[in-house]
DOPAKE-299958 format. One record per residue: z, x, y of N, C-alpha, C, O in turn; residue in three letters. Coordinates in steps of 0.2 Angstrom, whole numbers, plus 5000, padded with zeros to 4 digits. Layout:
N
KOLLO_n.c3_n.c1_n.c2_ca.c3_ca.c1_ca.c2_c.c3_c.c1_c.c2_o.c3_o.c1_o.c2_aa
KOLLO_Z_X_Y_Z_X_Y_Z_X_Y_Z_X_Y_ALA
...
//
This chain:
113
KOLLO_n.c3_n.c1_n.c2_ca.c3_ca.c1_ca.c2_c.c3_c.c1_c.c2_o.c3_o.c1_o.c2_aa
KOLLO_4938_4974_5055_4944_4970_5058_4951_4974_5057_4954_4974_5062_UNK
KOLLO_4953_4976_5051_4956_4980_5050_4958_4986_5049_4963_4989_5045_UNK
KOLLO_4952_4990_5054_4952_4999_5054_4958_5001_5059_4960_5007_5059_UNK
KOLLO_4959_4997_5060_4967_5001_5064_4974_4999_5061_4979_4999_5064_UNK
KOLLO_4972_4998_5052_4979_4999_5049_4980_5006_5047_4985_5009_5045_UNK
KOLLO_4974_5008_5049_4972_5013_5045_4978_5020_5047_4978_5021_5053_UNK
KOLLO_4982_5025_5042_4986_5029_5045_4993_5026_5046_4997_5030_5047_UNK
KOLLO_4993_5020_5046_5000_5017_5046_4999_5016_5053_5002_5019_5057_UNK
KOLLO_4991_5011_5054_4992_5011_5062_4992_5015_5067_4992_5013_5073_UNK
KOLLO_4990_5022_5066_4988_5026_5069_4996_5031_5070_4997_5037_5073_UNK
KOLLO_5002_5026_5067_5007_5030_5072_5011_5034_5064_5016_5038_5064_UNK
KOLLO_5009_5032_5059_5011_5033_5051_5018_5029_5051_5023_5031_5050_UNK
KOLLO_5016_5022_5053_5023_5018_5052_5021_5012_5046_5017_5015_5043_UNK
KOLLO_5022_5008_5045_5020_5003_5042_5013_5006_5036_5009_5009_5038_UNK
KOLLO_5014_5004_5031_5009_5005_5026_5002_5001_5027_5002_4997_5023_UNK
KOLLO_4997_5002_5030_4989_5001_5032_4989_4996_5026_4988_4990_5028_UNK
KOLLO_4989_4996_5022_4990_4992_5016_4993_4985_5016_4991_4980_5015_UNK
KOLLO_5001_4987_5018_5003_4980_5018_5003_4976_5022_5004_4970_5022_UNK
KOLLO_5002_4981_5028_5000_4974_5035_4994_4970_5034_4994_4964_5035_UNK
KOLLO_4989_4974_5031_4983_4970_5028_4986_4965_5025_4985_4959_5026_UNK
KOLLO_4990_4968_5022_4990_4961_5014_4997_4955_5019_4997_4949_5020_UNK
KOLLO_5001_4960_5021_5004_4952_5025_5001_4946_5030_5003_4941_5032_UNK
KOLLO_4993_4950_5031_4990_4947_5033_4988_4940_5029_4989_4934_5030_UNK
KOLLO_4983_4942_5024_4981_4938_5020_4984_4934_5016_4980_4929_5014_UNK
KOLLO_4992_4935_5015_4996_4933_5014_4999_4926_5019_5000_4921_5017_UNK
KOLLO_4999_4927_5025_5001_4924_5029_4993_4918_5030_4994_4913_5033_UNK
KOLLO_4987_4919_5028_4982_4915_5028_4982_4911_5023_4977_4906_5022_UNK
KOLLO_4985_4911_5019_4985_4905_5014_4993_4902_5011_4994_4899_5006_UNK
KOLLO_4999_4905_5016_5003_4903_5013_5008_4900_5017_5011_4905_5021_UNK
KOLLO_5010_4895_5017_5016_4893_5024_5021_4896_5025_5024_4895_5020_UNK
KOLLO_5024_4899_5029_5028_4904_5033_5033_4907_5028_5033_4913_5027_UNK
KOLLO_5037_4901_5025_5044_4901_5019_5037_4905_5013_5037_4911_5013_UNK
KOLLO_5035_4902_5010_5030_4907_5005_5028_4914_5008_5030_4918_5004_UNK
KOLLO_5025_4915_5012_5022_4918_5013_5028_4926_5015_5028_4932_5013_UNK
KOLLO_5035_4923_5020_5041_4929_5019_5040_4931_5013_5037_4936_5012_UNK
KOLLO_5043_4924_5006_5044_4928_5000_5039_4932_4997_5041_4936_4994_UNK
KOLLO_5032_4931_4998_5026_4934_4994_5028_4942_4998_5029_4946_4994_UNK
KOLLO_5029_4943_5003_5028_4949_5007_5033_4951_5003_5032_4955_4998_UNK
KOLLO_5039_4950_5006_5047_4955_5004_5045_4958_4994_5046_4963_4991_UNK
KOLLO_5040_4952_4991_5041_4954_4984_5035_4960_4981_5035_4962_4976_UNK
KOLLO_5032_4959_4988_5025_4965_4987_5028_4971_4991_5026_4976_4990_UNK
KOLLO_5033_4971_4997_5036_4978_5001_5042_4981_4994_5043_4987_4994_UNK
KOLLO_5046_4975_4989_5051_4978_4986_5047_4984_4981_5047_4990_4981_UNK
KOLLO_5042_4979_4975_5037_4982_4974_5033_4990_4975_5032_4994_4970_UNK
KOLLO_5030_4991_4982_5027_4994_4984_5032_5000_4983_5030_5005_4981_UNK
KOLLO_5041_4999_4986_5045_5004_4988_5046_5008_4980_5047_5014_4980_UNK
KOLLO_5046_5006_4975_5047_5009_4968_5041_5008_4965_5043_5006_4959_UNK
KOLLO_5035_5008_4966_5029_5007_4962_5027_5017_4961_5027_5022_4965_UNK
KOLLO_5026_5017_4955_5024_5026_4956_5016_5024_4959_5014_5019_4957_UNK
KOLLO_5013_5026_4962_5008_5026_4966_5004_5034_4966_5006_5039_4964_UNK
KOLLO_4997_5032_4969_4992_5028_4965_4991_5028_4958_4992_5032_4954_UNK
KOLLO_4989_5021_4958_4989_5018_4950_4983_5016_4948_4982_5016_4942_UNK
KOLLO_4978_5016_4953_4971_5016_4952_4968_5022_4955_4968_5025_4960_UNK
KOLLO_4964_5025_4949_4961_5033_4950_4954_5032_4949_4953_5036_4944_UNK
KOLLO_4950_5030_4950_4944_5031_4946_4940_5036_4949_4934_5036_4947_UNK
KOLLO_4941_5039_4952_4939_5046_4956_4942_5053_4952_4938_5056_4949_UNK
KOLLO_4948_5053_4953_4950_5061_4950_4956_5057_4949_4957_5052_4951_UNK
KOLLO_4962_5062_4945_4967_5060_4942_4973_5065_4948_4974_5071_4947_UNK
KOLLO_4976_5061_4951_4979_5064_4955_4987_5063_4954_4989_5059_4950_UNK
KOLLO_4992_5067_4957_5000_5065_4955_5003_5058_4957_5000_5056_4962_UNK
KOLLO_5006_5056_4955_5009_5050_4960_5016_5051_4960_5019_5056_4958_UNK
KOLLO_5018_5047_4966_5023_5049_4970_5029_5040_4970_5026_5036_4967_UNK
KOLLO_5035_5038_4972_5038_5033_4973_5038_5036_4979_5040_5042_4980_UNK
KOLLO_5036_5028_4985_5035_5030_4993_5044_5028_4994_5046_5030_5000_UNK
KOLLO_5051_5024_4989_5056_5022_4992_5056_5021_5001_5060_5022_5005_UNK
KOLLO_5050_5017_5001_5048_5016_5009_5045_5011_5009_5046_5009_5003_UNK
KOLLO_5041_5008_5014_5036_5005_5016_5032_5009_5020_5026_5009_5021_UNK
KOLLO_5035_5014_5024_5031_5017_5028_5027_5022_5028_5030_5027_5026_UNK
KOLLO_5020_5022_5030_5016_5028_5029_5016_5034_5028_5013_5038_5025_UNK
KOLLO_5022_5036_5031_5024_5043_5034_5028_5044_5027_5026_5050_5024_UNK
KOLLO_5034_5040_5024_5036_5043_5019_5031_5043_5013_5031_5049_5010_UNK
KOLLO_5028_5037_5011_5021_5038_5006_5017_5042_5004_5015_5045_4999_UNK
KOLLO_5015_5044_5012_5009_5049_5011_5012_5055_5012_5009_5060_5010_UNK
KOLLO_5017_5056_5014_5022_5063_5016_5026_5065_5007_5026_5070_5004_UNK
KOLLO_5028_5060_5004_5028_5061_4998_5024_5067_4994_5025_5072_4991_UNK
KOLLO_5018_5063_4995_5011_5064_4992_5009_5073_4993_5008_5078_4990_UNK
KOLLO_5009_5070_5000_5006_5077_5003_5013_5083_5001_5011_5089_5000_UNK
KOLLO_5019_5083_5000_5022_5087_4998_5024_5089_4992_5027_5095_4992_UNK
KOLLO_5022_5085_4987_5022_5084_4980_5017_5090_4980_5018_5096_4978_UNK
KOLLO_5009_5085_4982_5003_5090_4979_5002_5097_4982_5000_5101_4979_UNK
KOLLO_5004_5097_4990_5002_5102_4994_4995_5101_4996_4991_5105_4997_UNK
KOLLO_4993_5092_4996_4987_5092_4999_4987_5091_5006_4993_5091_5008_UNK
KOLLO_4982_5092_5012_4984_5091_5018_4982_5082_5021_4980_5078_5016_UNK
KOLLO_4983_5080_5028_4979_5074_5028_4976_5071_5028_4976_5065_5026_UNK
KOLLO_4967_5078_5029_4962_5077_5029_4959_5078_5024_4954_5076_5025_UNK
KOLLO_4962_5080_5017_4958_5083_5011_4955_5076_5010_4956_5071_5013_UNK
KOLLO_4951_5077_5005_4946_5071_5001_4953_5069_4995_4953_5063_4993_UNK
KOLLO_4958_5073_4992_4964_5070_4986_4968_5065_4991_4969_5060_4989_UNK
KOLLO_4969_5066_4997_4974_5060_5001_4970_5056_5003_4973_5050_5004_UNK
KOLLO_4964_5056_5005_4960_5050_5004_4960_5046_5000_4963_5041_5001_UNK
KOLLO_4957_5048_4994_4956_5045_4987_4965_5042_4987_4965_5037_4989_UNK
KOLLO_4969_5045_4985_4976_5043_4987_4977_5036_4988_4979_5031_4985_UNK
KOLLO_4974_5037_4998_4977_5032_5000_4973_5027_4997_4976_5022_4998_UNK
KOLLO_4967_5026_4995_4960_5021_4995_4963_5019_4989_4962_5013_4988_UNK
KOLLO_4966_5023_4983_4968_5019_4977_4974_5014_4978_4976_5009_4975_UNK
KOLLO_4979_5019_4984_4984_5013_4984_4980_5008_4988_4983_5002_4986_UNK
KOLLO_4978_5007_4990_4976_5001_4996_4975_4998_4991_4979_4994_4990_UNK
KOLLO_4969_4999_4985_4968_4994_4977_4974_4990_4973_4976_4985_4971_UNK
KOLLO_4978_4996_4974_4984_4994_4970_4990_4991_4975_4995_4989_4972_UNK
KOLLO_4989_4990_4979_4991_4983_4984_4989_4978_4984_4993_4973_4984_UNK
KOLLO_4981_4979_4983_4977_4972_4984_4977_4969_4977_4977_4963_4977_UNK
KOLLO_4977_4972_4972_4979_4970_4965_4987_4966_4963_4987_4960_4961_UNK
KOLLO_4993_4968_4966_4997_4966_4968_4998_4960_4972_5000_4955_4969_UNK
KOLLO_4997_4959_4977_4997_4955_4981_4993_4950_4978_4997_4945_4978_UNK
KOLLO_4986_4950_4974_4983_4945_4971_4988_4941_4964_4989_4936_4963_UNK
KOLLO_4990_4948_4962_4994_4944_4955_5001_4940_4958_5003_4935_4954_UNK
KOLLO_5005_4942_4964_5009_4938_4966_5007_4930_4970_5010_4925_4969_UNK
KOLLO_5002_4931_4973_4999_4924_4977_4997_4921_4970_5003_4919_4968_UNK
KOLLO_4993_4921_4964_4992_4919_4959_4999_4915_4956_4999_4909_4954_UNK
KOLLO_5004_4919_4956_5010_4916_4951_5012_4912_4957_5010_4906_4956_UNK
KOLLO_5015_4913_4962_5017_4908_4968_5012_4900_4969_5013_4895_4971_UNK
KOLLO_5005_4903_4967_5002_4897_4971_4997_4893_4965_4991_4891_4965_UNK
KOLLO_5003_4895_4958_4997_4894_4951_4998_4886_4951_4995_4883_4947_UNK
//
């Protein structure tokens, strides 16, 4: 259902990640809740050093000061000198996606305890 967040959407805009999660966000929380739960997982997201879940290899982490894919993953890839395709930006992006959904879970949690 959600393979075409993939890339920031195909176009490296929006982080694959939080569109999911504003999704899920928005299925369990009424409109007013659900802005705030969002804005407080994109402020989050824009200063999170990222990835924070590695259980694969131990990769650099980067701060996206974005939302958007292109800056995120453009961090990433210029830090390490990895390319798009490699298996380290995979891994990469597969841990940030955890560590959104990690997030996202601990904010609905406190908002809807």
């Amino acid at each position: 259902m959600f393979v075409n967040a993939g890339a920031g959407y195909q176009q490296a805009a929006l982080c694959g990640s939080l569109g999911v999660a504003a999704v899920c966000i928005g299925a369990v929380c009424d409109p007013d809740t659900s802005k705030k739960v969002l804005v407080e997982l994109e402020n989050w997201y824009r200063g999170a050093e990222l990835p924070i879940y590695q259980p694969d290899m131990t990769l650099d982490t980067t701060v996206a000061d974005s939302i958007l894919c292109a800056d995120s993953v453009g961090k990433f890839m210029e830090k390490t000198g990895f390319a798009m395709g490699s298996d380290e930006r995979k891994t990469r992006c597969a841990g940030v996606a955890a560590d959104v959904t990690k997030k996202m879970v601990e904010l609905l949690n406190a908002e809807l305890a």
